[in-house]
N, C-alpha and C positions, 0 to 999 in steps of 0.2 A: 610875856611869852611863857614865862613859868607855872603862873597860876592856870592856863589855857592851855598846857600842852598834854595833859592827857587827852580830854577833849579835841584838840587836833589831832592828837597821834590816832586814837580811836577812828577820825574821818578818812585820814594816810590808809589806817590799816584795811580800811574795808576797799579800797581801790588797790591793792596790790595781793599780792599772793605769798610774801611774806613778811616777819619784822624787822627784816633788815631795809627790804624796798621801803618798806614804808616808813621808815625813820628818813632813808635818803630823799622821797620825796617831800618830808616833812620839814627837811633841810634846805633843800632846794626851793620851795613856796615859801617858805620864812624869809629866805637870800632875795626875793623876790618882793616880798615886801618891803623889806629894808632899802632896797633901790627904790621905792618907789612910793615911800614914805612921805615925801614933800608931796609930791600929787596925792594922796588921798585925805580926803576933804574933810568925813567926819572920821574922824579915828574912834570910836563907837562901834564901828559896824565892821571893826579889823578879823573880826570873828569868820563874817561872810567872805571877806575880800580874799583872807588865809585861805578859806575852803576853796572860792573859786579859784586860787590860784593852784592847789591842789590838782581842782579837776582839770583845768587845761594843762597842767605840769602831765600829769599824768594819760590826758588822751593826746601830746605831744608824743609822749614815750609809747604811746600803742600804735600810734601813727610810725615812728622809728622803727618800731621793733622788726628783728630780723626773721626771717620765713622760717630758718631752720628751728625754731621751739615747735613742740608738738605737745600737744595734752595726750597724757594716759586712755587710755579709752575708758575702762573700768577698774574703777578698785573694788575690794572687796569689801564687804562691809557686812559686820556682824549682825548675826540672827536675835531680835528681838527677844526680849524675855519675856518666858510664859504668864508671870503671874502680873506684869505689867508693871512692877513694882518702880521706885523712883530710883533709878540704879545711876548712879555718877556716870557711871562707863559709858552707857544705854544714851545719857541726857549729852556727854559730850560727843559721841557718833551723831548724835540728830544736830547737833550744832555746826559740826562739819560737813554733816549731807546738806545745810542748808546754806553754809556758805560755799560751798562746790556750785548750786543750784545759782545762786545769786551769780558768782563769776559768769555763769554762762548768760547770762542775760545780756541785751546790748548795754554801752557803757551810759548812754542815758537813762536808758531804765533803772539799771543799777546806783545808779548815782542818786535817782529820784529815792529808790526804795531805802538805800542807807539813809538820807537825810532824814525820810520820814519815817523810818521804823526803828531803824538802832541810833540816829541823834535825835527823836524824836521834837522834829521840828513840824509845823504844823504846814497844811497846803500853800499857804501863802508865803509860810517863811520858807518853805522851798521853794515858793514860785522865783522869789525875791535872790536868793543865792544863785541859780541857775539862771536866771534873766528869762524866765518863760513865763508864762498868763498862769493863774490857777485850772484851770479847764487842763491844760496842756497837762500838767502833773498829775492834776487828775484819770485821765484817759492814759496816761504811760503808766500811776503806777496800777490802774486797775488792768491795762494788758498785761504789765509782769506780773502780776497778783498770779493771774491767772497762767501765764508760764510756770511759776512756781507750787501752782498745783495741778499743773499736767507733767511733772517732771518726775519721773519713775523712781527716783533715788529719796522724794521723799513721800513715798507710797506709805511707808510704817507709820507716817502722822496721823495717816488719813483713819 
């Protein structure tokens, strides 16, 4: 668990909204494994079994959740700099338009698109984690793909 937990904490973090949730889920999918340690066959592939427990921990808890949360409608977000330069500031706004962007997405798209872009797993090793065909991954993540470049907040990439 030690050597794997940034690595899981990283898959926690992209499924929640902040790092508190996502430590708690990451606690909660660990508590889960540990129950259920005798049943899993190749301990090898506890890497996947973490993560899927994640994702169902966590589309349990979207299923839960209560009506009363509402999103922001718009934040503000700073004016691009003219000379285009490589400005920290500049590069962590576009980090966060683009995790804004990703929450909106539905929770499987989102799932496919963290596994294959920010844990850079390949089509198959996401087919394989999420129990879906490669075809499937493929066609969700090229529809989000494509959300996320009709999504207004991140027009300054474009």
């Amino acid at each position: 668990m030690q050597a794997r937990q940034p690595v899981l904490l990283r898959a926690a973090r992209s499924l929640t909204a902040n790092p508190s949730d996502a430590e708690d889920l990451l606690q909660t999918a660990l508590a889960k494994t540990y129950v259920a340690w005798e049943r899993i066959e190749d301990h090898r592939a506890l890497d996947g079994y973490v993560r899927r427990a994640l994702l169902n921990t966590r589309t349990s808890q979207w299923r839960k959740r209560k009506v009363d949360e509402f999103a922001c409608e718009d934040l503000p977000e700073p004016e691009p700099a003219p000379d285009g330069g490589d400005d920290p500031a500049e590069r962590q706004a576009l980090h966060d338009a683009m995790w804004r962007a990703i929450t909106k997405l539905p929770a499987r798209q989102r799932a496919m698109v963290v596994l294959r872009y920010y844990e850079d797993l390949s089509e198959v090793q996401t087919a394989e984690v999420l129990g879906v065909s490669v075809g499937t991954v493929k066609s969700a993540v090229s529809r989000a793909l494509g959300k996320l470049r009709d999504d207004p907040e991140l027009g300054i990439v474009r």
